[in-house]
C-alpha positions as CSV (number, residue, x, y, z in Angstrom):
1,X,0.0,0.0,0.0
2,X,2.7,2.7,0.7
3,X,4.6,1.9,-2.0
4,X,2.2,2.4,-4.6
5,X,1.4,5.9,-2.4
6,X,5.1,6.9,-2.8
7,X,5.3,5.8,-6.5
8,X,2.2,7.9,-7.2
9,X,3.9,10.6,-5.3
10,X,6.5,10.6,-7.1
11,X,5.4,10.2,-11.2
12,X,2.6,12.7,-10.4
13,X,4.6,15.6,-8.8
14,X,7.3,15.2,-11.6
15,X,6.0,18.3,-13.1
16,X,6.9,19.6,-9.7
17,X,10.8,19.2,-9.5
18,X,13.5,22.0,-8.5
19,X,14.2,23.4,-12.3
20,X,18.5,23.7,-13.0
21,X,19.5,26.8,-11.9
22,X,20.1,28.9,-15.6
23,X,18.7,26.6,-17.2
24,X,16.0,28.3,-19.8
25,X,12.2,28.5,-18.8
26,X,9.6,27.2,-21.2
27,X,7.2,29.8,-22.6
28,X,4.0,28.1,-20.9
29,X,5.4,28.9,-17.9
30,X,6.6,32.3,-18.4
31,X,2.6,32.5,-19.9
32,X,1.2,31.1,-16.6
33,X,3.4,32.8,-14.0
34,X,3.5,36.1,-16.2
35,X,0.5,37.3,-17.9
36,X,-2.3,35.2,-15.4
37,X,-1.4,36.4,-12.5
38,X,-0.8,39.8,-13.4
39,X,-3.8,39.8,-15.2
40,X,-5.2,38.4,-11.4
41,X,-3.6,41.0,-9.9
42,X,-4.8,43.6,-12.0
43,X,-8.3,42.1,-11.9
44,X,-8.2,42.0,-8.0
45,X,-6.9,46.1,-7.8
46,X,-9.1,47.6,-10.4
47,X,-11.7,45.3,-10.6
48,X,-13.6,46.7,-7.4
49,X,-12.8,50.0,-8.3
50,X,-14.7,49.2,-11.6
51,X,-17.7,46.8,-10.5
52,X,-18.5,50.2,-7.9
53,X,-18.2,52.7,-10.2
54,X,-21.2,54.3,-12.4
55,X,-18.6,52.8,-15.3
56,X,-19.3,49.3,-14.4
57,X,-23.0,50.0,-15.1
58,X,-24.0,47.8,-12.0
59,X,-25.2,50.2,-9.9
60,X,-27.4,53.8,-10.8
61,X,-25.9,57.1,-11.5
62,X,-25.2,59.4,-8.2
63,X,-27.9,62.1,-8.0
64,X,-25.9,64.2,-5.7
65,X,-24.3,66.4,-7.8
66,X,-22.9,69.2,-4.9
67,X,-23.3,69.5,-1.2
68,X,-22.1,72.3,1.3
69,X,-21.6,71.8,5.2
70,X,-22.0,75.0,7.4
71,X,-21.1,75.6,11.0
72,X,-22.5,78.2,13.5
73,X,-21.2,78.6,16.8
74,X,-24.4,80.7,18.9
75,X,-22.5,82.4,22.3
76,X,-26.2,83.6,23.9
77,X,-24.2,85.0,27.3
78,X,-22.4,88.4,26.9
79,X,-19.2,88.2,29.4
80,X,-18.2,91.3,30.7
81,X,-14.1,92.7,31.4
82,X,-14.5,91.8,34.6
83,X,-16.4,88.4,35.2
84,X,-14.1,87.6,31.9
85,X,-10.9,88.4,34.4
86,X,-12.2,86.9,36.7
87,X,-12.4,83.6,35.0
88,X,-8.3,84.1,33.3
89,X,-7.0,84.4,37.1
90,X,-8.1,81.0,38.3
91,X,-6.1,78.3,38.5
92,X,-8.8,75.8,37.6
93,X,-11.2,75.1,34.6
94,X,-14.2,75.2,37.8
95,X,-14.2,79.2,37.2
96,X,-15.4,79.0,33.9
97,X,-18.5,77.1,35.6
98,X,-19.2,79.7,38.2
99,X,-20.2,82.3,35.6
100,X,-23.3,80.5,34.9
């Protein structure tokens, strides 16, 4: 049993076998290694950036067109010289609480 495991082994991973070292590569493999997987490569960068995009034609055009964001900052209390002096001279953030 373990030697027909072992000689199976070893006739079907021929293909697999270290390759001489300068020895010249045959063009399927320079195909296989080369042009698939950059091809997968390239497929597996752009492709999302495609298949998301109103270019893929997979999803509906964006209807927002422009947008604006606007802040407003609404101080109700007016603070006097003095109360406002008050506040600078103490040593702690609790003065800023006393003026309400």
């Amino acid at each position: 049993m373990y030697h027909w495991e072992m000689y199976t082994a070893k006739w079907g991973n021929d293909a697999y076998t270290w390759k001489v070292l300068g020895s010249p590569t045959i063009k399927i493999d320079k195909c296989v290694f080369g042009v698939i997987f950059t091809g997968v490569f390239l497929t597996l960068l752009v492709g999302p950036l495609w298949f998301f995009s109103e270019v893929g034609g997979f999803i509906a055009p964006n209807p927002v067109k422009k947008a604006y964001i606007s802040f407003a900052f609404v101080i109700t209390k007016n603070l006097t010289q003095e109360a406002f002096l008050e506040v600078s001279q103490t040593n702690s953030s609790l003065g800023i609480f006393e003026l309400n």
